[in-house]
C-alpha positions in Angstrom: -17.8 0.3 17.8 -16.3 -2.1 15.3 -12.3 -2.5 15.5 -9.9 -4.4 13.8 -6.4 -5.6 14.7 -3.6 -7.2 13.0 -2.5 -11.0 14.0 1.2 -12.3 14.4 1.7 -14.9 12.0 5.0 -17.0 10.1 7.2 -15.7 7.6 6.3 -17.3 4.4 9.2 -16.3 2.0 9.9 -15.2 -1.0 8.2 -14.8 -4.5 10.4 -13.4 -7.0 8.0 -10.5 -8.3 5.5 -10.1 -6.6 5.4 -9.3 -2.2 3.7 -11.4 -0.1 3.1 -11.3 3.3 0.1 -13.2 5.5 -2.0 -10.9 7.4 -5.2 -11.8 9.5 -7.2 -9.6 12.4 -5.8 -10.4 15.1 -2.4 -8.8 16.1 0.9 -7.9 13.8 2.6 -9.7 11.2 5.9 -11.3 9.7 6.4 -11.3 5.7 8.9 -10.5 2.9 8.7 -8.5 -0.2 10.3 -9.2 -3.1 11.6 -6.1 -4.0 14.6 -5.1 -2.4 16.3 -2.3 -4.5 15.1 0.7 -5.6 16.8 2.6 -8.6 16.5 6.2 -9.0 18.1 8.7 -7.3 16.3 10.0 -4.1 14.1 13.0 -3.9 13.1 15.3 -1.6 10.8 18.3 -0.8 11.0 20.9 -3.5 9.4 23.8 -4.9 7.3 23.7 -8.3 5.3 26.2 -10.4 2.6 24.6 -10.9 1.0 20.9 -10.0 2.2 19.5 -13.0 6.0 20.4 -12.3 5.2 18.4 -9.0 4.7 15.1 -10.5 7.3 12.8 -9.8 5.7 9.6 -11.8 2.7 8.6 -13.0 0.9 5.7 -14.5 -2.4 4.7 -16.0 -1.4 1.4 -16.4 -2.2 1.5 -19.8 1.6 0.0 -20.9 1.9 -2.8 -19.1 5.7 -2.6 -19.4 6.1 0.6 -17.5 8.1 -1.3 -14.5 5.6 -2.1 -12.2 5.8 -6.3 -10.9 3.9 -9.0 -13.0 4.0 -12.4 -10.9 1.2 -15.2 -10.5 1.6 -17.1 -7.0 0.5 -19.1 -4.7 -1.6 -16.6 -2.7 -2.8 -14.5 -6.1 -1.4 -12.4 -8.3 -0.2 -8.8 -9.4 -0.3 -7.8 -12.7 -1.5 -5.0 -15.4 -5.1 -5.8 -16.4 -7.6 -3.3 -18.0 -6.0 -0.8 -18.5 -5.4 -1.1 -14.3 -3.1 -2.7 -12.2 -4.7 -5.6 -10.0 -3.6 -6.9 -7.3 -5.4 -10.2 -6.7 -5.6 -12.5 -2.6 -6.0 -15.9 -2.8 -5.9 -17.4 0.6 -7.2 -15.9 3.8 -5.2 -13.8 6.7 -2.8 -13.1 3.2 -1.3 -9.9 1.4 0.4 -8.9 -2.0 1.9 -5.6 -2.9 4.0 -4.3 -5.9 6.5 -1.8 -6.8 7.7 0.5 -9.9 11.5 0.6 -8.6 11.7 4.2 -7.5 13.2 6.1 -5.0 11.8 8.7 -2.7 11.8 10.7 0.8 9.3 13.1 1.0 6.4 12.2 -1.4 3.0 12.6 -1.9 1.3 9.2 -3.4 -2.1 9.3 -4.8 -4.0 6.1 -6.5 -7.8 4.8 -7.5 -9.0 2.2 -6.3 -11.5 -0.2 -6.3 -13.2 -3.3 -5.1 -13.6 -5.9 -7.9 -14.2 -9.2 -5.5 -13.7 -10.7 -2.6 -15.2 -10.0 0.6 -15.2 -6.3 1.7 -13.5 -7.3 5.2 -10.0 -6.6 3.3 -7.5 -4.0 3.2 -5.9 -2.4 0.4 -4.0 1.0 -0.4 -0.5 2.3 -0.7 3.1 2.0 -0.2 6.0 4.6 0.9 9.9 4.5 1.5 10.0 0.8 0.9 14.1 0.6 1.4 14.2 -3.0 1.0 11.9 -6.5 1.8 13.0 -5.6 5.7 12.3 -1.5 5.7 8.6 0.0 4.6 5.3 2.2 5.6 2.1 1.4 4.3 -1.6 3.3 4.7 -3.6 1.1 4.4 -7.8 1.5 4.6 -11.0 -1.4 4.1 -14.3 -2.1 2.3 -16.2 -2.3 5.5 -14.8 2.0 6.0 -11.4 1.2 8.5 -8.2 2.3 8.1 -4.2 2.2 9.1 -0.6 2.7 9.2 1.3 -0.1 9.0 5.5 -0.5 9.2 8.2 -3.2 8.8 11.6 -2.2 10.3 14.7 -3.9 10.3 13.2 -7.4 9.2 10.3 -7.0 12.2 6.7 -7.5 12.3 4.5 -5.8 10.0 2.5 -3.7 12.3 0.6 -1.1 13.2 2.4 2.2 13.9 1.3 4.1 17.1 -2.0 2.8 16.8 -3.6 -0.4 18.4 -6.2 -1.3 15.7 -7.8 0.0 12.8 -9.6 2.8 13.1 -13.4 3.5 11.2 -13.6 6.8 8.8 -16.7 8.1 7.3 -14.6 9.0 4.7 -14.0 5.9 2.8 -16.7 4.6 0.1 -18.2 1.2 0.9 -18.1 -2.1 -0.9 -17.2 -2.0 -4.6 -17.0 1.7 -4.4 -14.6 3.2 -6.1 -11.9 5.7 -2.8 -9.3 7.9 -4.1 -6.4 7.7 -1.6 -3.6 9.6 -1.0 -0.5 9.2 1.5 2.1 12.0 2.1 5.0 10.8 3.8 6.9 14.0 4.7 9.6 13.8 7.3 8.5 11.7 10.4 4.7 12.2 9.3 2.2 10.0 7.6 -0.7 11.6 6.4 -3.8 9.6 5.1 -6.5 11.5 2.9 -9.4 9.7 1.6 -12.1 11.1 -1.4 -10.2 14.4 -0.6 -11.1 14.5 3.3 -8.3 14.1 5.8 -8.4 10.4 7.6 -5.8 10.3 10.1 -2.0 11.0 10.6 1.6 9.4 12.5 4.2 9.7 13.5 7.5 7.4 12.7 10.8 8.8 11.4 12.5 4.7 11.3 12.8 4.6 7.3 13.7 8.2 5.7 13.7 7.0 1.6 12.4 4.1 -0.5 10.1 3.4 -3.5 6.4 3.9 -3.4 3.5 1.3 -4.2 0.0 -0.8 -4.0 -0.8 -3.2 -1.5 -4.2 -5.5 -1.2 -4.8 -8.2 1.5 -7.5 -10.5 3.1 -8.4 -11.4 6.4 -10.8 -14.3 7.3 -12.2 -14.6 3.6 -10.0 -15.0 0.6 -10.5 -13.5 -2.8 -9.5 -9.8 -2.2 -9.3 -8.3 -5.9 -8.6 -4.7 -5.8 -8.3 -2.4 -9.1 -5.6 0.7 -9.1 -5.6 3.3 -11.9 -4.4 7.1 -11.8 -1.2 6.2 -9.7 0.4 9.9 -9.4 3.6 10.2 -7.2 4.3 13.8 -6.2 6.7 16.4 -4.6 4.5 17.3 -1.5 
């Protein structure tokens, strides 16, 4: 059975908008985000009457000034585009991720997304309790039908939580496919659903609040280009 890990590699540094980080199949990683403040007030586990009262924030992307980063670099770029917000990977063993500027504990985070280029050995997906460039969880799943949980804590390694590779799910939709994905981060558990079936869950209770968000990277071929539309941020 195929697996993938994640490889140690430098800290790269800082792009003013946009996060960066390098990334490559082989171990765990070093990087830095650029966003490293979040601005509303935090929000925990509630009771609504319906769905609707649920919803935190949401976004089509259809204004492209509703908060979320806009920054060309080096390794890509992520931006509003369509009518979608696309996070683009130029170089290889290389990620990008963006944020809204929120603030959140126990959230359910939901997004579409899909494959526009770029090889479908890649990674993509979404962001919760990012405290700050050094404090962060993301779910993370692939193209080729793998998937993750990945942290940074206290300025460490990006890496996998409780789990020594990426793991395959039938779940996931293949190549330019379009997945639905959804992460609930709900005390010390990470939950991962995929086209509305259950992926996989973990266990970490190291970051307790942050901001949501999207994150794309390659491995050993550049070009990832992922599309997000439908970002909904929920009360779980």
């Amino acid at each position: 059975m195929k697996t993938k890990l994640l490889a140690a590699i430098a800290l790269l540094g800082l792009c003013a908008m946009a996060c960066e980080l390098p990334f490559s199949s082989v171990d765990t990683v070093d990087g830095i985000s650029g966003a490293d403040a979040v601005e509303e007030d935090t929000v925990s586990v509630g009771e609504g009457s319906s769905e609707t009262d649920n919803i935190l924030f949401e976004d089509d992307f259809s204004d492209s000034d509703s908060g979320w980063d806009r920054s060309s670099f080096d390794g890509g770029l992520t931006d509003y585009e369509a009518g979608s917000y696309r996070i683009l990977v130029t170089e290889t063993n290389y990620s990008a991720w963006a944020n809204p500027s929120r603030n959140y504990s126990d959230v359910r985070v939901e997004v579409d997304a899909v494959k526009i280029g770029g090889d479908d050995d890649n990674e993509f997906g979404l962001i919760c309790r990012h405290a700050n460039i050094d404090n962060f969880y993301v779910a993370t799943i692939s193209s080729d039908g793998f998937y993750g949980f990945l942290k940074r804590v206290d300025g460490e390694s990006l890496a996998l939580v409780n789990m020594e590779n990426m793991l395959p799910s039938d779940a996931i939709n293949l190549g330019d496919a379009s997945n639905h994905i959804r992460l609930d981060c709900v005390g010390a558990t990470l939950s991962l659903y995929v086209n509305g079936e259950f992926v996989g869950e973990t266990v970490d209770n190291s970051i307790g609040a942050g901001d949501v968000g999207l994150y794309a990277g390659t491995f050993s071929v550049p070009g990832t280009d992922i599309f997000f539309d439908n970002f909904v941020v929920q009360i779980p």
